[in-house]
N, C-alpha and C positions, 0 to 999 in steps of 0.2 A: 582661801585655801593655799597651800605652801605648794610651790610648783616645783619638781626636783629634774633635774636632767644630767650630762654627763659628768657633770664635777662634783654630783652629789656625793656622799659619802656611803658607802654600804652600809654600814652601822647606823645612823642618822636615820634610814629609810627601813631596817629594820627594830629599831624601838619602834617606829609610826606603828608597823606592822609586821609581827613576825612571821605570818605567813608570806613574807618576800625569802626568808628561807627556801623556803621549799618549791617556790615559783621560780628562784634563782638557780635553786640545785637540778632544776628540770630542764632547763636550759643544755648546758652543758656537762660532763661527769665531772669537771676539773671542779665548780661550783657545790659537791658533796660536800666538801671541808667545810664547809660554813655551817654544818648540822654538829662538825664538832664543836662544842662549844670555847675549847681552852684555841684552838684555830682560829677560832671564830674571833676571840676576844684578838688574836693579835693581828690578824687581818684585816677584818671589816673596817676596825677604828681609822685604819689610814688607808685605805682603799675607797679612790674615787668607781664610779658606773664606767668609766674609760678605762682606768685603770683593770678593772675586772673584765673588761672587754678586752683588751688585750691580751689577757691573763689564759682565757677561756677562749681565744680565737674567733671571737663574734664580735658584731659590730653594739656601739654602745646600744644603736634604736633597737635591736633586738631584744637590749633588756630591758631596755625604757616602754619598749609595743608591751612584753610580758607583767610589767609590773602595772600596767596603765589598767590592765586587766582585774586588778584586785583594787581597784578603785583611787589610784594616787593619779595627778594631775603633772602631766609631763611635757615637756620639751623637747623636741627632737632636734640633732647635731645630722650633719651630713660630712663628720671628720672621718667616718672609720676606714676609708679609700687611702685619706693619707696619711695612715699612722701607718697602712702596708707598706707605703712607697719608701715612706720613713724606717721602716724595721728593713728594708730590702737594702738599705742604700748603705747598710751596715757593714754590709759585707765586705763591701772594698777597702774595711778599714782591719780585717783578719791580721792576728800575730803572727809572727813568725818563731815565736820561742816555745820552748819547750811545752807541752800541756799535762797536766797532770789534771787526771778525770776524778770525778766525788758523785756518787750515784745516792743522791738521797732516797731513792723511792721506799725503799725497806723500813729508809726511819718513819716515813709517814705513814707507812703502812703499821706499822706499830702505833699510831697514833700521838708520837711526837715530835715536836717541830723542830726540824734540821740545823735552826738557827747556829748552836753552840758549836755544832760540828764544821761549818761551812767558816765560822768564826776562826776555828783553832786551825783549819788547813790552810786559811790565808796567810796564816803565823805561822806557818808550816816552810810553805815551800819559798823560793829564793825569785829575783827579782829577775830573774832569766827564767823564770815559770809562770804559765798561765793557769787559772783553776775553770775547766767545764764541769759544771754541775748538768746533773741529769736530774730531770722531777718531770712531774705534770702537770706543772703549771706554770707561769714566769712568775718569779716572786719580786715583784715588784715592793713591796715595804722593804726587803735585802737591798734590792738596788741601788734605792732614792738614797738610801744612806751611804753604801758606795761610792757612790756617784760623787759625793762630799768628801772624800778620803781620797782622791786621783783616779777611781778605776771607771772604764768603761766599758759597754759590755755587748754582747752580741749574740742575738734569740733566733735560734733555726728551730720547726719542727718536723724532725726527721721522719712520723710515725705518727699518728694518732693518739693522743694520750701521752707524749714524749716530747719533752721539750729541754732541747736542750741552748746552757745559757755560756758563752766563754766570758770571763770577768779578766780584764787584760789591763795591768798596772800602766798607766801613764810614764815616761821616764824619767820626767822633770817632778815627780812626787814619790820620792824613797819612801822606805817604811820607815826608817832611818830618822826621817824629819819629826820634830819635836810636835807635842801635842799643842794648840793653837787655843791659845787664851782670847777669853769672851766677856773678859771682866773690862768691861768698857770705863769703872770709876774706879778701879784701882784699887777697890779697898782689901786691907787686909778683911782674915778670916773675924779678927776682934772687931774691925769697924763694922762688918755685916750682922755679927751678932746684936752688938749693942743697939745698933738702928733697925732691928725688926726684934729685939725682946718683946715678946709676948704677941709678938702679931704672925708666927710662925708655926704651920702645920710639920708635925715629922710621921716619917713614915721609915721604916726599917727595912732594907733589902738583904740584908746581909742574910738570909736562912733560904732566899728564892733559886731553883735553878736560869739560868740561861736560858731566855733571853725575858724572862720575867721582871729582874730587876729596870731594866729599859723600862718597860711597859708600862710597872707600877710607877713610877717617876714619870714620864709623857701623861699619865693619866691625873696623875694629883698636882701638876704643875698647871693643868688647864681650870683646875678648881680658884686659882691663888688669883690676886687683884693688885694693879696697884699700892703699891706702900705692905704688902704682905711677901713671904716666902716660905720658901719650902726646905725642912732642915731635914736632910736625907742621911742614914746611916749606912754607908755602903762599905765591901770588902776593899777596894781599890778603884782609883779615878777610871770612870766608863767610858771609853775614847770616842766609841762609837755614837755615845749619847751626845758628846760637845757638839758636833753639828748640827744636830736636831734641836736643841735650845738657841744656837745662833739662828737658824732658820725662825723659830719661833718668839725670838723677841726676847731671849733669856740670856742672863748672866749669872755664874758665880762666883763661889769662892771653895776652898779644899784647906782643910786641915787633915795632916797625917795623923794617926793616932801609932798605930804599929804597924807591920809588912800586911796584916788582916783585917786592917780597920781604919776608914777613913771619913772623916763627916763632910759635906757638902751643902751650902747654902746658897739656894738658888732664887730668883729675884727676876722680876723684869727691868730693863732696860730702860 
């Protein structure tokens, strides 16, 4: 029997069983998004039992005691003491510049994911501004890719149900600086082709909104194997995605087609 504990993944433990939804969502109120399903799909897939414990302000064993209850075989961590001490010690590390606040609650309250918008205000504001988001919950899939782009970040909860997060630019990481190639053999867009003709999945993003296109690519680039890739049709090169494929053992390549269209074949390493 498969033993799952705090680095499990949320998604992983509900395919076993989808009553961990609603075991999950009883938990904490911040843990309802996960009965959304379009939430759900972008959440869960990268959110470890820690990471949701964070998220929800409970310790991991609380979710791991809750789910042990519906029959899964668990491990218990004695970390959740020092991921406090860890969030507390953040503080000393506050900007001093400008902040400019983005209060998602209303978007999700609408039932749509803040992503695009939190996206276009960091492309918004200037490098002598900081962005606090307000929500209710720490979005932790946002972060982890942040995190990859220079910014760091810092999670108070002023209120119950209110969580607010300041994402503060590093200064030795402009926005300025060039997007970071992961094409580790160098090949052109023609050498990628030829050497995976016919052993290549495509998948079309170009009709998806924000932050769907991401999604579907992390999702189909998991399916792919050695000596295979992935020929993706997308509006323009996804910055935010380059990280996530370095992180994952992935490289590609970019041909422009026009300012709307651009193809991408992606590969492992």
């Amino acid at each position: 029997m498969i033993i799952i504990d705090e680095h499990s993944k949320i998604s992983d433990i509900i395919d076993r069983n989808e009553d961990a939804i609603e075991i999950i969502a009883m938990i904490n109120s911040d843990f309802k998004k996960l009965k959304n399903p379009f939430l759900r799909k972008i959440f869960a897939k990268r959110v470890s039992i820690l990471e949701a414990a964070n998220i929800g302000g409970v310790s991991s064993d609380k979710i791991l005691s809750e789910l042990s209850k519906i029959g899964f075989s668990v491990q218990y961590s004695h970390t959740a003491q020092k991921n406090k001490i860890k969030q507390k010690t953040k503080s000393n590390q506050m900007s001093k510049k400008k902040t400019i606040t983005l209060d998602v609650r209303p978007i999700l309250e609408s039932g749509i994911d803040p992503f695009k918008e939190i996206m276009a205000k960091l492309e918004e504001i200037s490098d002598k501004e900081d962005l606090l988001i307000i929500n209710t919950f720490e979005p932790i899939p946002l972060l982890n890719i942040l995190k990859d782009k220079g910014y760091q970040y810092e999670t108070t909860r002023p209120s119950p149900g209110e969580v607010h997060t300041l994402l503060i630019k590093e200064e030795t990481n402009k926005r300025t600086q060039s997007i970071p190639s992961v094409n580790k053999k160098d090949w052109s867009f023609e050498d990628a082709e030829k050497a995976f003709e016919g052993k290549m999945t495509k998948v079309d993003v170009r009709h998806l909104e924000m932050p769907m296109p991401m999604v579907a690519v992390l999702e189909e680039i998991e399916k792919i194997g050695i000596g295979e890739a992935l020929f993706v049709n997308h509006k323009k090169l996804p910055q935010y995605l380059i990280p996530e494929l370095e992180n994952r053992g992935f490289v590609f390549v970019s041909q422009g087609i026009d300012d709307q269209n651009i193809n991408l074949i992606i590969y492992k390493s």
